[in-house]
N, C-alpha and C positions, 0 to 999 in steps of 0.2 A: 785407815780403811782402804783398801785397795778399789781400784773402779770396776771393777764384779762385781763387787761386794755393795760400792758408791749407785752401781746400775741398778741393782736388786733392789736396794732399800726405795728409790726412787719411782721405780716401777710397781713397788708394792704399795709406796704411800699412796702414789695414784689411785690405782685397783682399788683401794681402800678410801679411799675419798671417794670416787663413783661411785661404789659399791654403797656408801653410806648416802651419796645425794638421791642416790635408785630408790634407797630403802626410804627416805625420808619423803620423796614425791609421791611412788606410791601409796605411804601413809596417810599423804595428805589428800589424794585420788582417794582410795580406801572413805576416809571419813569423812570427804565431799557425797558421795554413792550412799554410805549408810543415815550422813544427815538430809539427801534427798528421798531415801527410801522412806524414814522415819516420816518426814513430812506430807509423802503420799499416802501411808499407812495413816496417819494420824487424821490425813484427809478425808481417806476410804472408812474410816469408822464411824467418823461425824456423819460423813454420807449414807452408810446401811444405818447409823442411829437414827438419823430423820426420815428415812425411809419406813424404817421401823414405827418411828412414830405417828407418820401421817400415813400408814395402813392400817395403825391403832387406833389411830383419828376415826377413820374411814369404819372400820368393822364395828368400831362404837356406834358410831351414827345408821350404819346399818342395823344392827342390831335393837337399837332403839325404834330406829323407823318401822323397822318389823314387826316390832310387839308395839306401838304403835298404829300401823293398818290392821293388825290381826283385832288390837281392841276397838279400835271403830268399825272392824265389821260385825265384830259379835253384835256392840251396841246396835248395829243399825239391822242384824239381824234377830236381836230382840226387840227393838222396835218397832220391825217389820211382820213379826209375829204377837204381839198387841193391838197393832191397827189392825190386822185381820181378824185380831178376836174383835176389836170396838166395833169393825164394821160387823161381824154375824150378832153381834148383840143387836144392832141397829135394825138391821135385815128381822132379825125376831122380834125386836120392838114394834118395825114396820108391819110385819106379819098381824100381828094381835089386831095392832089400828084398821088393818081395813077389814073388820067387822063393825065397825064402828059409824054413826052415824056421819060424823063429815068428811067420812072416805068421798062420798058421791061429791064431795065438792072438790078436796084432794084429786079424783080423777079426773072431774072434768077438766082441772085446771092443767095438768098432765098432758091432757088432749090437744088443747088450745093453743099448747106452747109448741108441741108438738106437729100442728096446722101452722102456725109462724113459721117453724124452723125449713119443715118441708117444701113452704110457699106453695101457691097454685088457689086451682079452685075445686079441687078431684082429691079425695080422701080417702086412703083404706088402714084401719084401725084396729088391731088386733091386742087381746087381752086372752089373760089366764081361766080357765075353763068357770072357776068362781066368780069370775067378772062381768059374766056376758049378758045377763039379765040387767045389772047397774047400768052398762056402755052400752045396752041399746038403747034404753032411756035418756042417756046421756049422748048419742049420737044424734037421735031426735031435736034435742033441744038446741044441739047447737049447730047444727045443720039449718034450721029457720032461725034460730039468731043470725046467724052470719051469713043467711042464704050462698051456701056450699053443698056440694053435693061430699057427702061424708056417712062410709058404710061401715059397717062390722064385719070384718072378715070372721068364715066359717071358720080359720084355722086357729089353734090355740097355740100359746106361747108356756113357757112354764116360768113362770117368776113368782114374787112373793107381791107383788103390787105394780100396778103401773100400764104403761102400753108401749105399743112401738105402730107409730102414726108413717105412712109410707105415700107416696103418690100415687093416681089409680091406675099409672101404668108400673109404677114398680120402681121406676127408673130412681127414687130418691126415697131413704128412708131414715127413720130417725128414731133410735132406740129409749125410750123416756120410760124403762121401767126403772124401778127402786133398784137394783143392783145395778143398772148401769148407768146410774145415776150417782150412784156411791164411786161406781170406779171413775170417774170422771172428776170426782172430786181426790181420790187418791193422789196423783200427782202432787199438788197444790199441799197437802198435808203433810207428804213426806218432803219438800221443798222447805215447807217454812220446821217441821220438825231438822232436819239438817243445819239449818241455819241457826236453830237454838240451841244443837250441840257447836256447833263451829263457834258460837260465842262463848259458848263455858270453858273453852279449851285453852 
């Protein structure tokens, strides 16, 4: 072989040797990149999968909670629409009673409580136009029971029973008929009616 020839071959094996270390690093760059791609992919989907899962979580328990409040307020709007029929039964049951003969005690007693609440020694006492012949009789008597000065006001109220007992300058009054008697007690019904669905639940 001649040294052209000796030159060529040597120069070529070189070229060829580089050429193979290039391809072979590369390769190995190459499948360092796609085994860290793989691994951030592989990362990235575990990541939208839990994602996915805990806004599954999420719209579940939304969606439960919601039809959850929608049925407690039906509930509690039907049983906001029962007590208002219990109370107008009550209201008409009240109604009947004060024809009846221990209404006059029923009201005085009405009155009296109604003189406690407002305190003082000056009373002015209004009732519904059906009343006023009982409560004057009934102001009478307990105006010298309790030596208090205690009148009938001219003006009428419109209730189904009861009074509304004031101070005789105005300044304090105190509503003791039958309906706002009932509403006063509403509260306290739908409190403990709450509290007996909150334990069935």
């Amino acid at each position: 072989m001649s040294g052209i020839d000796h030159t060529v071959k040597k120069v070529s094996d070189e070229a060829l040797a580089e050429m193979v270390q290039s391809i072979s690093e590369s390769k190995a760059a190459a499948l360092d990149v796609v085994g860290r791609k793989m691994n951030e992919a592989e990362a990235e989907v575990q990541r939208i999968s839990e994602q996915q899962r805990r806004q599954g979580d999420a719209l579940r328990r939304q969606i439960i909670g919601s039809a959850e409040m929608t049925s407690r307020n039906r509930t509690l709007e039907i049983v906001e629409e029962n007590l208002n029929e219990a109370f107008s039964q009550a209201l008409d049951k009240l109604g009947e009673a004060t024809g009846q003969i221990e209404y006059n005690r029923v009201l005085k007693s009405l009155v009296r409580e109604g003189i406690d609440v407002v305190g003082g020694s000056s009373f002015v006492v209004t009732a519904n136009s059906r009343d006023q012949q009982l409560l004057q009789l009934i102001v009478g008597q307990i105006s010298h029971d309790q030596n208090i000065s205690l009148v009938r006001s001219d003006s009428r109220i419109n209730t189904v029973g009861g009074v509304v007992v004031s101070s005789a300058d105005g300044f304090v009054t105190f509503d003791n008929t039958y309906e706002a008697r009932l509403d006063r007690i509403k509260p306290e019904l739908r409190k403990q009616i709450a509290q007996f669905f909150s334990a069935q639940a």
